[in-house]
C-alpha positions as CSV (number, residue, x, y, z in Angstrom):
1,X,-0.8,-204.7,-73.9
2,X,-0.1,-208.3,-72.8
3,X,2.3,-208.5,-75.5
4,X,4.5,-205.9,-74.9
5,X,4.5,-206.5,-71.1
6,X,5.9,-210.1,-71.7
7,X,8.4,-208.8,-74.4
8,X,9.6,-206.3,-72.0
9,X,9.9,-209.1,-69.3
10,X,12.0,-211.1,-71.6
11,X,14.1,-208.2,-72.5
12,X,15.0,-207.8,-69.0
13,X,15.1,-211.5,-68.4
14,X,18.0,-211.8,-71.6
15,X,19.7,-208.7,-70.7
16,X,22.8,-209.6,-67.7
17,X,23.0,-206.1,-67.0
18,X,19.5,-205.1,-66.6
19,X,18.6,-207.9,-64.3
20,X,21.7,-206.7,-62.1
21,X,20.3,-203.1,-62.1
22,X,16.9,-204.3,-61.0
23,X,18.2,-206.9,-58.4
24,X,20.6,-203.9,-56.8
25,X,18.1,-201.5,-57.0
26,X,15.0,-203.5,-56.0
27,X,16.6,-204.6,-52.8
28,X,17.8,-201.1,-52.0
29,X,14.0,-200.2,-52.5
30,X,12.5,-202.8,-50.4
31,X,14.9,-201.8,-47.8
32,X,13.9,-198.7,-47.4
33,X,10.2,-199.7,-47.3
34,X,11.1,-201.6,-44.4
35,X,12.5,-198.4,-42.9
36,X,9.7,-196.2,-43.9
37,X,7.3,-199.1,-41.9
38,X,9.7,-198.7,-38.5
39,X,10.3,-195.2,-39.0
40,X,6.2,-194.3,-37.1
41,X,7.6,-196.4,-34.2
42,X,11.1,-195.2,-33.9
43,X,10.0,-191.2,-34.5
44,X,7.9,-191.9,-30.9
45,X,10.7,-193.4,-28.9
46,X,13.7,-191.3,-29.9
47,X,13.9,-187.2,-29.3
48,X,13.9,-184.7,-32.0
49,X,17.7,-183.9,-29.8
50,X,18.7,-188.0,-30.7
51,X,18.1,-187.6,-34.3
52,X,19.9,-183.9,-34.4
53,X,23.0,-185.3,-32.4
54,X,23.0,-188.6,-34.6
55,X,22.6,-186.5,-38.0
56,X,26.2,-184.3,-36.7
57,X,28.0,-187.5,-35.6
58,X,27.4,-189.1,-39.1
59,X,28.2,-185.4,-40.8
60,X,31.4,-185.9,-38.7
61,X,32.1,-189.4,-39.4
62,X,31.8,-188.6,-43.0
63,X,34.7,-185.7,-43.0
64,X,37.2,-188.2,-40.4
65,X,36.5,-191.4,-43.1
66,X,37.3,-189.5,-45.8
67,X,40.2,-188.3,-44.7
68,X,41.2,-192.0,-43.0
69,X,40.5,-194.0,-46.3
70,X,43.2,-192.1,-48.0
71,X,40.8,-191.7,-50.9
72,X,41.1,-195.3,-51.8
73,X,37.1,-196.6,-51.5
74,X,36.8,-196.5,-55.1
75,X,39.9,-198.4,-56.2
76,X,38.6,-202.2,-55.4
77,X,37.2,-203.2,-58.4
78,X,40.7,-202.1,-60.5
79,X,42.8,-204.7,-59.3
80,X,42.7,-207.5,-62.1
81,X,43.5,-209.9,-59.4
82,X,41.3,-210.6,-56.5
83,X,44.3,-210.9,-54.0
84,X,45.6,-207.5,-54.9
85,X,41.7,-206.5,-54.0
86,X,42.0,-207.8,-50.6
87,X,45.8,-206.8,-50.0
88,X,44.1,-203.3,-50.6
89,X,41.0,-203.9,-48.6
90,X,43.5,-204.3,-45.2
91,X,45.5,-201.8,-46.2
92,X,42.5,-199.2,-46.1
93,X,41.4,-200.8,-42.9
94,X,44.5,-200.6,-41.3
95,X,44.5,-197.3,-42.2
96,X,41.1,-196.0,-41.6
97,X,42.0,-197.6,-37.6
98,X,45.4,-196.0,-37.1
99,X,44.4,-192.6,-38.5
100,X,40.6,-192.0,-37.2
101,X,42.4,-193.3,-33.9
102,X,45.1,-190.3,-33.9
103,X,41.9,-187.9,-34.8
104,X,39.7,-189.0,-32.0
105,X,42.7,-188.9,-29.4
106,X,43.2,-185.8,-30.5
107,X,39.9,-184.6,-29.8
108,X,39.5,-186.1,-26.6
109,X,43.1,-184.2,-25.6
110,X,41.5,-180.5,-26.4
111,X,38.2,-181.4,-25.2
112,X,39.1,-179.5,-21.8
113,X,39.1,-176.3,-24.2
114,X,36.8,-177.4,-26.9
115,X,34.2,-180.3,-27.5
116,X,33.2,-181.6,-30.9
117,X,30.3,-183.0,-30.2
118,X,28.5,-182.1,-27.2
119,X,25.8,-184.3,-26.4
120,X,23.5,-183.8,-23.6
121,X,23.4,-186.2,-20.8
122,X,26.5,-188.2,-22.1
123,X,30.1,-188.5,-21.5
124,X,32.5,-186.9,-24.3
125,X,34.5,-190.3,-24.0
126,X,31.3,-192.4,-24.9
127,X,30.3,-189.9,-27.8
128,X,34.0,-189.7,-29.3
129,X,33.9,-193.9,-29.0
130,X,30.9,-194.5,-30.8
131,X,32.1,-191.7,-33.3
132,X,35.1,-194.3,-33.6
133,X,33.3,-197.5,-34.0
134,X,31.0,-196.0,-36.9
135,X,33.7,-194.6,-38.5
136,X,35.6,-198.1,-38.7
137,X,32.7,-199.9,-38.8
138,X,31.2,-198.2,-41.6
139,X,34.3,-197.9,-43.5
140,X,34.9,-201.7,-43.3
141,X,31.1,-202.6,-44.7
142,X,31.7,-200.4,-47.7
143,X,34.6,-202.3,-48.5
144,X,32.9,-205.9,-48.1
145,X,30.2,-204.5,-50.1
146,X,32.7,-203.5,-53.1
147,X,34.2,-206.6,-52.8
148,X,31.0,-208.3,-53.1
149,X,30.0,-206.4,-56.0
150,X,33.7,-206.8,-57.7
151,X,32.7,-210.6,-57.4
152,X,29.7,-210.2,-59.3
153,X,27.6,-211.7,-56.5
154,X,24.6,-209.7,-56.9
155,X,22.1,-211.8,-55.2
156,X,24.0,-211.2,-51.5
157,X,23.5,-207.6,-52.4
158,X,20.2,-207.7,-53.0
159,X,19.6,-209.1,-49.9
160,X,22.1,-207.0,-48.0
161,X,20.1,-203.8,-47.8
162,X,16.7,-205.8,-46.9
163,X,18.7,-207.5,-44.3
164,X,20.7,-204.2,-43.0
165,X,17.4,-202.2,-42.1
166,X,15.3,-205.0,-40.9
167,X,18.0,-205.4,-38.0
168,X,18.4,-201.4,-37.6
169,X,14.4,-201.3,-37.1
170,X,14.7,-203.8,-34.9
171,X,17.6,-202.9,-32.8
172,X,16.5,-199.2,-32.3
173,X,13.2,-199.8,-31.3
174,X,14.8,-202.7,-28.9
175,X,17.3,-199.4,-27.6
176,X,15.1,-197.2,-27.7
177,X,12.1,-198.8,-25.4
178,X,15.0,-199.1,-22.9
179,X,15.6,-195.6,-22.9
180,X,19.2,-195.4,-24.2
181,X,18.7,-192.0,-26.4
182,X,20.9,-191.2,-28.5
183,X,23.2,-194.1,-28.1
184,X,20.7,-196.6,-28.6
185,X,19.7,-194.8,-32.2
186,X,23.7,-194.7,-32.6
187,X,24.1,-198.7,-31.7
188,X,21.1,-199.6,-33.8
189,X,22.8,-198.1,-36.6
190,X,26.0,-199.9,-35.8
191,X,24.6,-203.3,-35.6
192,X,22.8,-202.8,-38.4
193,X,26.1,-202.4,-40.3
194,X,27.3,-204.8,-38.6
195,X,24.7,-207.6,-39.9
196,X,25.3,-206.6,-43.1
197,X,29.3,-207.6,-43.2
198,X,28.5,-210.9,-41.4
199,X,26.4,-211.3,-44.3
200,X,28.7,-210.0,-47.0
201,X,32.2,-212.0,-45.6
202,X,30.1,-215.3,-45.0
203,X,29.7,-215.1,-49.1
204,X,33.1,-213.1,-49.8
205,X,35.3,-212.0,-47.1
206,X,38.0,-209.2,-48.4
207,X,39.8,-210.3,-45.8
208,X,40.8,-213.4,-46.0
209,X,44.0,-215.1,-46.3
210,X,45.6,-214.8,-49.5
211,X,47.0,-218.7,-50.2
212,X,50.4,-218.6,-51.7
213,X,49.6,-219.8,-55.0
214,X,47.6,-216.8,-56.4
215,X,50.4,-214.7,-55.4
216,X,53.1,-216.7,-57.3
217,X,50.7,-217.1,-60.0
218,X,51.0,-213.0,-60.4
């Protein structure tokens, strides 16, 4: 038994591929442990109502980015060159910001007939901003996260899961003994996204400056 255990430990320990797997997958897993540990807490400050309303504005969120993103979130790693990566990274930024922005101004003009998302106790304003920043926000970490993983830094993203929920388990039991509701759960979720990209550009930033020698080099 002993000897198969270490031949299968030095199968994975030889094989590039499997130890990427189980470095992805293992900090993805330990990441949601952490969550699973805050979840008692957080269930007992936030409302059955906070979890409803934040389950419709990511639904939401999910149908606007798809739409903003011009069906580009799976093209980073084809680019043979890294600049052409990043040229494409601000292009789907700039482009998740201009067009979520038209949909949410949008919303707010008809709201006077129709409301979206109605949350209780809120203004429509607030909601349909925080709809915005997780929309751009969220869009923007996938996109460091791709670029990450086009660089083949897989350590970062083991870490960036572990790192992403610690600070949302954190942050919303922070919000939620405050008594923010809905938009404490909301910003805990934000911030939490937000960690993770300050994590991701510090080791690889899709965004930054292209020098002028990789592009004369194409």
């Amino acid at each position: 038994m002993i000897i198969l255990f270490n031949k299968i430990i030095s199968t994975i320990q030889n094989n590039v591929f499997l130890k990427n797997v189980l470095s992805l997958s293992s900090g993805v897993v330990i990441g949601q442990i952490i969550s699973a540990l805050g979840m008692p807490i957080i269930s007992r400050i936030y409302t059955a109502a906070s979890f409803g309303f934040f389950a419709l504005m990511i639904s939401t969120a999910s149908i606007i980015s798809a739409i903003s993103v011009l069906g580009m979130m799976t093209v980073f790693m084809l680019p043979e060159r890294d600049f052409e990566a990043r040229e494409l990274s601000r292009l789907v930024t700039i482009s998740t910001i201009l067009i979520s922005s038209l949909i949410i101004s949008a919303l707010y003009a008809v709201s006077p007939c129709w409301k979206l998302l109605q949350i209780e106790n809120e203004q429509y304003y607030l909601t349909l901003g925080i709809l915005w920043v997780y929309i751009v926000v969220s869009v923007v970490g996938s996109i460091c996260y791709a670029y990450v993983n086009r660089m083949k830094l897989y350590r970062v993203l083991f870490w960036n899961p572990i790192i992403g929920n610690s600070v949302n388990v954190l942050l919303g039991i922070l919000f939620g003994k405050l008594g923010w509701g809905f938009v404490g759960y909301a910003l805990a979720n934000i911030g939490s996204m937000l960690a993770n990209i300050l994590h991701l550009v510090t080791y690889a930033n899709p965004y930054s400056v292209i020098p002028i020698n990789e592009r004369i080099g194409y």
